[in-house]
BALO-113380 format. One record per residue (C-alpha): residue in one letter; chain; residue number from 0; y, x, z. Coordinates in Angstrom, 3 decimals, padded with zeros to 6 digits. Layout:
BEGIN
node aa A; ch A; i NUM; c2 Y; c1 X; c3 Z
...
! end
This chain:
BEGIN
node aa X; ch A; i 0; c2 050.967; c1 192.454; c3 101.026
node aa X; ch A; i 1; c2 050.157; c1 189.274; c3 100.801
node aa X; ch A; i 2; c2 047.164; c1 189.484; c3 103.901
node aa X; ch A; i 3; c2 050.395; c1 191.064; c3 105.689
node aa X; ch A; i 4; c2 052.822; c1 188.293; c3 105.502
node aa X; ch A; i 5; c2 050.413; c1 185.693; c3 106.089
node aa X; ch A; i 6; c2 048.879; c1 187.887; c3 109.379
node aa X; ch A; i 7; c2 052.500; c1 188.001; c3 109.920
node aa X; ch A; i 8; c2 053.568; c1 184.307; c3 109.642
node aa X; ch A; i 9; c2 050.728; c1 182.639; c3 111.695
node aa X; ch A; i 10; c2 051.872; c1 185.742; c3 114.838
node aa X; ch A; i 11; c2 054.583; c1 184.290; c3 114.441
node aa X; ch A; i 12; c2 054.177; c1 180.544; c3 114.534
node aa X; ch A; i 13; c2 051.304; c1 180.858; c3 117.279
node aa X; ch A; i 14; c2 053.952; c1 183.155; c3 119.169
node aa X; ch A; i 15; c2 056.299; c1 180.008; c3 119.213
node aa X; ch A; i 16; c2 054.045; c1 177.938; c3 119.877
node aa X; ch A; i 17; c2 052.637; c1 179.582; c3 123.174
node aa X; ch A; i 18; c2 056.370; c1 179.661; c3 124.108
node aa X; ch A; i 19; c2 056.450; c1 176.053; c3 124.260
node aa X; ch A; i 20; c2 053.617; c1 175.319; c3 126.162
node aa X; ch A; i 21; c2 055.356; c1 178.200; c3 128.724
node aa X; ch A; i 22; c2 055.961; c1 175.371; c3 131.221
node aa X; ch A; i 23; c2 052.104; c1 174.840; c3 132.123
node aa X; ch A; i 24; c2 050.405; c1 176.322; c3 134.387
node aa X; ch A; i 25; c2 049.145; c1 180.499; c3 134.344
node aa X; ch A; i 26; c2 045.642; c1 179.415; c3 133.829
node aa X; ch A; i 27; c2 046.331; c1 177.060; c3 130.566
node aa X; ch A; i 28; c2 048.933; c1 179.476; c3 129.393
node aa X; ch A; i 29; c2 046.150; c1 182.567; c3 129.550
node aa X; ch A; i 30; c2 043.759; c1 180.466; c3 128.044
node aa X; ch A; i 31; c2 045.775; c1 179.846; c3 125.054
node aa X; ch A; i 32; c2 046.714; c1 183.468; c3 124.655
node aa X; ch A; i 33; c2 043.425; c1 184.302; c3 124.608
node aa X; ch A; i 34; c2 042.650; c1 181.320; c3 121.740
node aa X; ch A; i 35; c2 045.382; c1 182.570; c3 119.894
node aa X; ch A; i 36; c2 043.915; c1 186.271; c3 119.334
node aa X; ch A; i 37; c2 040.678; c1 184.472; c3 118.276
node aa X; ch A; i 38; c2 042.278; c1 182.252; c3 116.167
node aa X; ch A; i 39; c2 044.286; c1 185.629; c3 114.643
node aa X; ch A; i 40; c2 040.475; c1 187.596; c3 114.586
node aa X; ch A; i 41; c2 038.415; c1 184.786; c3 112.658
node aa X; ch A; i 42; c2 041.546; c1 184.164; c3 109.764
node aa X; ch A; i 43; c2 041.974; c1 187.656; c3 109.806
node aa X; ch A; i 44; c2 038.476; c1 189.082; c3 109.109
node aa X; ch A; i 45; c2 037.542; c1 187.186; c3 105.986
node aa X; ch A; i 46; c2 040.916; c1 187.574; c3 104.101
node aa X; ch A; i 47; c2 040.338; c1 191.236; c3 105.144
node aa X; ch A; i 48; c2 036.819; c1 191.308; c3 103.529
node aa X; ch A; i 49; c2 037.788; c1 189.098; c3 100.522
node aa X; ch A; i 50; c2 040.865; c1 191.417; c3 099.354
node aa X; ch A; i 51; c2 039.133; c1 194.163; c3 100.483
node aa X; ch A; i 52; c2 036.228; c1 193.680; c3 098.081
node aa X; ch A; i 53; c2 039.094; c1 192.573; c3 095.675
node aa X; ch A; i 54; c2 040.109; c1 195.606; c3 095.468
node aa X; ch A; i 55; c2 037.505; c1 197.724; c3 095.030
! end
């Protein structure tokens, strides 16, 4: 639940924040798309293997 909501929150925030930046050019604006997924991939991985291995 709590993996969720945080997985949840920083979609969120990082969603918002690409909005912002929607003024620059296609290029930038890809470019940070693309960071943001990473950024998503390398929070979500170890809080996936630490609760994971919390639960079992």
């Amino acid at each position: 639940m709590v993996f969720a909501f945080t997985t949840f929150a920083i979609g969120i925030f990082m969603h918002h924040y690409t909005l912002r930046l929607n003024h620059t050019t296609k290029k930038v604006y890809n470019r940070l798309i693309t960071e943001r997924f990473v950024l998503i991939l390398a929070v979500s991985f170890p809080l996936l293997k630490f609760f994971s291995s919390d639960i079992l």
